[in-house]
C-alpha positions as CSV (number, residue, x, y, z in Angstrom):
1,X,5.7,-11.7,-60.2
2,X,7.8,-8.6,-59.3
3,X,9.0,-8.1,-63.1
4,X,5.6,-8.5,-64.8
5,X,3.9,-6.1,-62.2
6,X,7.2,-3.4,-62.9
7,X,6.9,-3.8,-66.1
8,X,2.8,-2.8,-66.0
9,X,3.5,-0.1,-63.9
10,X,6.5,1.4,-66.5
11,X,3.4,1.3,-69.3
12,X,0.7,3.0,-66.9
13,X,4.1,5.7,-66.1
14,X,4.8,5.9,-69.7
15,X,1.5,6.7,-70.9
16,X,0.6,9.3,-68.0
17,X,4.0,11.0,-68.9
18,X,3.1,10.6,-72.8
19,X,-0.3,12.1,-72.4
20,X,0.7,15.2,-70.4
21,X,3.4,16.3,-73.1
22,X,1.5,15.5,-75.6
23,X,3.2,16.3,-78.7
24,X,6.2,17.8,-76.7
25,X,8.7,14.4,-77.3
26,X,10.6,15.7,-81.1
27,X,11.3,13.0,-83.3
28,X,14.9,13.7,-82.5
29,X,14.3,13.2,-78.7
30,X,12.4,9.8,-79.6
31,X,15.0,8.6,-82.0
32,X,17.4,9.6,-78.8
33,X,15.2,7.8,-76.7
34,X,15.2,4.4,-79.4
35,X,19.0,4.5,-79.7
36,X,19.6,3.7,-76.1
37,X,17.3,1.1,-76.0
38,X,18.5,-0.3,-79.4
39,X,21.9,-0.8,-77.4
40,X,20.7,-1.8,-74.7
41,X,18.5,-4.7,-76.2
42,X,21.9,-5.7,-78.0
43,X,24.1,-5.5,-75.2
44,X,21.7,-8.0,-72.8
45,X,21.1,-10.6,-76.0
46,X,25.0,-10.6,-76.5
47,X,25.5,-11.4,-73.1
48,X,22.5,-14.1,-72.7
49,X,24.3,-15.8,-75.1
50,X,27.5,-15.4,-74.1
51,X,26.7,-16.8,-70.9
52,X,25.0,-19.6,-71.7
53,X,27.1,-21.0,-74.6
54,X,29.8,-22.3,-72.7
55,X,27.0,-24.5,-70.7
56,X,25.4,-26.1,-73.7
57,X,25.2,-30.0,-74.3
58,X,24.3,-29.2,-77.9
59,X,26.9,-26.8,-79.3
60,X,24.8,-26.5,-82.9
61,X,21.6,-27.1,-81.6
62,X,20.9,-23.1,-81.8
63,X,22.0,-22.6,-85.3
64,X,19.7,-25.3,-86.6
65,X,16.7,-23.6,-84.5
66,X,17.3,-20.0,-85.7
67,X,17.8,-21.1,-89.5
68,X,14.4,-23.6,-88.9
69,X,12.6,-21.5,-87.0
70,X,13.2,-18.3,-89.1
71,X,12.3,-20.3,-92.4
72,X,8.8,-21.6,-90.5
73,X,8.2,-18.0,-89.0
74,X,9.1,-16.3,-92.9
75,X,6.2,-19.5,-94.4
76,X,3.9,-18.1,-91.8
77,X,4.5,-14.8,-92.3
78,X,4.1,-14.2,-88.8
79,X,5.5,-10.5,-89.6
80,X,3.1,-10.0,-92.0
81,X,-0.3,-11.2,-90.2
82,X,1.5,-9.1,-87.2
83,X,0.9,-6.0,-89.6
84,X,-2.6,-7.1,-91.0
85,X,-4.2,-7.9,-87.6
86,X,-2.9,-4.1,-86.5
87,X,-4.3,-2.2,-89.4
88,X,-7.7,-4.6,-88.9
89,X,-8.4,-3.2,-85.3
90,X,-6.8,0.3,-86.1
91,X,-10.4,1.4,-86.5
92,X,-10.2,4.9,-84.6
93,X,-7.2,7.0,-83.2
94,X,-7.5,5.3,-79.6
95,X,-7.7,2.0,-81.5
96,X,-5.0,2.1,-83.4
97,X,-2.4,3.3,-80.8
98,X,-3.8,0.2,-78.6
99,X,-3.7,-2.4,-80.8
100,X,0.2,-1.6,-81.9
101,X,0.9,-0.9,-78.2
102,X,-0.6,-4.3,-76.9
103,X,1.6,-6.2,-79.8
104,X,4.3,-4.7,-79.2
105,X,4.3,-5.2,-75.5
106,X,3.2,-8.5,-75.7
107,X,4.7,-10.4,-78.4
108,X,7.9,-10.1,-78.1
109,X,11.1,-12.8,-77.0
110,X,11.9,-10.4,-74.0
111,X,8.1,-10.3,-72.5
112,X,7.7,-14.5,-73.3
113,X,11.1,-15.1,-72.2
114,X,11.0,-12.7,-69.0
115,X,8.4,-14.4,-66.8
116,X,9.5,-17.9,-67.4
117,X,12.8,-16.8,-66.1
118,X,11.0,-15.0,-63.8
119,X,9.0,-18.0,-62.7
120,X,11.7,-20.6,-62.9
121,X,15.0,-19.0,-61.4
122,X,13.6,-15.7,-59.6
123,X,15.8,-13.7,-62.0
124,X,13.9,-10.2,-63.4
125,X,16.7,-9.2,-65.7
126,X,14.5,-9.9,-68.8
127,X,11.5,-8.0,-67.5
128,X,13.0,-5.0,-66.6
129,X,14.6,-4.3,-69.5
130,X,11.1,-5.2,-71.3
131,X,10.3,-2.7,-68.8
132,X,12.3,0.0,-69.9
133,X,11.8,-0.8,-73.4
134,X,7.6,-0.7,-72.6
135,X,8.3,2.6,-70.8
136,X,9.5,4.3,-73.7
137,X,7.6,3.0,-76.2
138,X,4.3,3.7,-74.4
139,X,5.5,7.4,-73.4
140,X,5.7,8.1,-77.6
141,X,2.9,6.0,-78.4
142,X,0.7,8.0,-75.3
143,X,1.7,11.5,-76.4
144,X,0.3,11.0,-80.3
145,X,-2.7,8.9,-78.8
146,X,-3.3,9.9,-75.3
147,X,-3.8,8.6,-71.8
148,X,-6.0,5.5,-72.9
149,X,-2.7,3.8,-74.1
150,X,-2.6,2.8,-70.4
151,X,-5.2,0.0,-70.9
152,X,-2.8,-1.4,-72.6
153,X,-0.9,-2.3,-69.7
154,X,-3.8,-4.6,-68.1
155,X,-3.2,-6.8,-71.0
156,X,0.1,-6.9,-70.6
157,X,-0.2,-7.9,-67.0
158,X,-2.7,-10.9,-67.6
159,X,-0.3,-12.1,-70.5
160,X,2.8,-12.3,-68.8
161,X,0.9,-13.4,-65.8
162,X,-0.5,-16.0,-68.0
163,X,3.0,-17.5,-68.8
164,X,4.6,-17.3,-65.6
165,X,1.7,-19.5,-63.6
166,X,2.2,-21.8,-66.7
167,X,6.0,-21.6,-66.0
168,X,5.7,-22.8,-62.7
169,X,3.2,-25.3,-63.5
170,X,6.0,-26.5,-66.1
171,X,8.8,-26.2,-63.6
172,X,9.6,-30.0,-64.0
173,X,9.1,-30.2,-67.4
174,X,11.5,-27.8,-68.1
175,X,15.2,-28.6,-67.4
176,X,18.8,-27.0,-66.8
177,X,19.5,-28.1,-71.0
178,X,16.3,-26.8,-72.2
179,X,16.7,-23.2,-70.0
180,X,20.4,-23.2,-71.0
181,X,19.4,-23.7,-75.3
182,X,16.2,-21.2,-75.0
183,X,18.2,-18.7,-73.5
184,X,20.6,-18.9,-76.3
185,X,18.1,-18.8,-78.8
186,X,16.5,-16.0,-77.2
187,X,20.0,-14.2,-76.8
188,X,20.2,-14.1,-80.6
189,X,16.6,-12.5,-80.9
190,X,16.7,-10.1,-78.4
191,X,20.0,-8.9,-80.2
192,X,18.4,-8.9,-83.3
193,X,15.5,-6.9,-82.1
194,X,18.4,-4.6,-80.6
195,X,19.3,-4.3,-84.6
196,X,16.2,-3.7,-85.9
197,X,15.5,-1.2,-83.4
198,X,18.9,0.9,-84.1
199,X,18.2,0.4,-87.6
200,X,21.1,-1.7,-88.6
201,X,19.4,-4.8,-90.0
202,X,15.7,-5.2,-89.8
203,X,15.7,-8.7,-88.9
204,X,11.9,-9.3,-89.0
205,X,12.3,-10.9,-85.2
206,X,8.5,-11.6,-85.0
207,X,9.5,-14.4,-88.1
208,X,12.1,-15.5,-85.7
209,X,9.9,-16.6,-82.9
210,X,9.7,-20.1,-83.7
211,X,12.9,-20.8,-83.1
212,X,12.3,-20.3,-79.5
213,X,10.1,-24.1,-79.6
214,X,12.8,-25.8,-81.6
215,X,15.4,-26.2,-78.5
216,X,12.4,-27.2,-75.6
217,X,11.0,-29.6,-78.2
218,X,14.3,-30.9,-79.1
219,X,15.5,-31.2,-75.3
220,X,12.2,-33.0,-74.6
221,X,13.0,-35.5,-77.1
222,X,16.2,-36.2,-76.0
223,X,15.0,-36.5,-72.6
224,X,13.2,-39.5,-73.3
225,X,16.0,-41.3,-74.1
């Protein structure tokens, strides 16, 4: 559990360094700040797909999960309720920075993604660059709402410790085609959140999450046969 316990510590870093200066991080230094990660997130979903595309048994399979899965997560409006549930417990200042901050941290492909891999194959690549992501984010969401942002990061902790016991509980459930198609799914939507994040196309990712149970329940089925 190496990743998820990085990954808590960057939160409990970014909202110590966040607290201390306060209001001291300018919007252009933040928007600085979001740029590099926007690239980066891009950068690792391009190359989680192109590493894993030349490996799958199901050449389409991906495009019929992102256009199915985006239309179930746009009928949910998974975005939406995302929203609504964050302005509901944005009661006080303290409130409001932790509910966005625990979102943020948690639901995302990168932080559901990153311990199965980390469970399944030993590989951390996922949850340290959710890591450095969470870092940054925490450090501008610390200095507007202060050092309580770092409860935050015992939530964290419990969810992605949460999915990686259940990922190793899974281990034999979940096969070489099912890793291979999730993590070209989940290539696509960490480069889209990349997008959204440098502004380019706001992709509404959080809609896009279902498509990450199309290619395990598709692989499932075909492994009955």
């Amino acid at each position: 559990m190496i990743g998820t316990i990085v990954n808590t510590c960057t939160i409990l870093a970014g909202s110590v360094i966040g607290s201390v200066l306060k209001k001291g991080i300018r919007k252009e230094q933040q928007n600085a700040l979001y740029t590099a990660m926007g690239l980066a997130a891009t950068g690792l979903g391009i190359n989680a797909v192109v590493q894993n595309m030349p490996n799958s048994s199901y050449p389409v399979l991906f495009i019929v999960s992102l256009a199915l899965g985006s239309l179930l997560g746009t009928m949910l409006d998974i975005e939406g309720r995302f929203k609504k549930l964050t302005d509901r417990l944005s009661v006080g200042e303290l409130s409001r920075g932790l509910s966005t901050g625990i979102l943020l941290f948690c639901i995302g492909t990168l932080s559901i993604l990153g311990p199965i891999q980390s469970a399944l194959y030993g590989d951390h690549t996922y949850l340290f660059t959710n890591a450095t992501l969470d870092f940054v984010t925490s450090m501008v969401l610390a200095s507007t709402y202060g050092i309580g942002m770092a409860l935050s990061a015992g939530v964290l902790f419990c969810w992605q410790g949460l999915i990686y016991v259940c990922a190793l509980a899974l281990g034999n459930f979940m096969t070489a085609d099912m890793m291979t198609e999730l993590s070209i799914v989940g290539g696509f939507l960490i480069a889209s959140s990349g997008l959204s994040i440098l502004n380019i196309k706001d992709c509404k990712t959080m809609n896009m999450l279902p498509s990450l149970v199309i290619p395990v329940a598709f692989c499932w089925v075909m492994g009955l046969f």
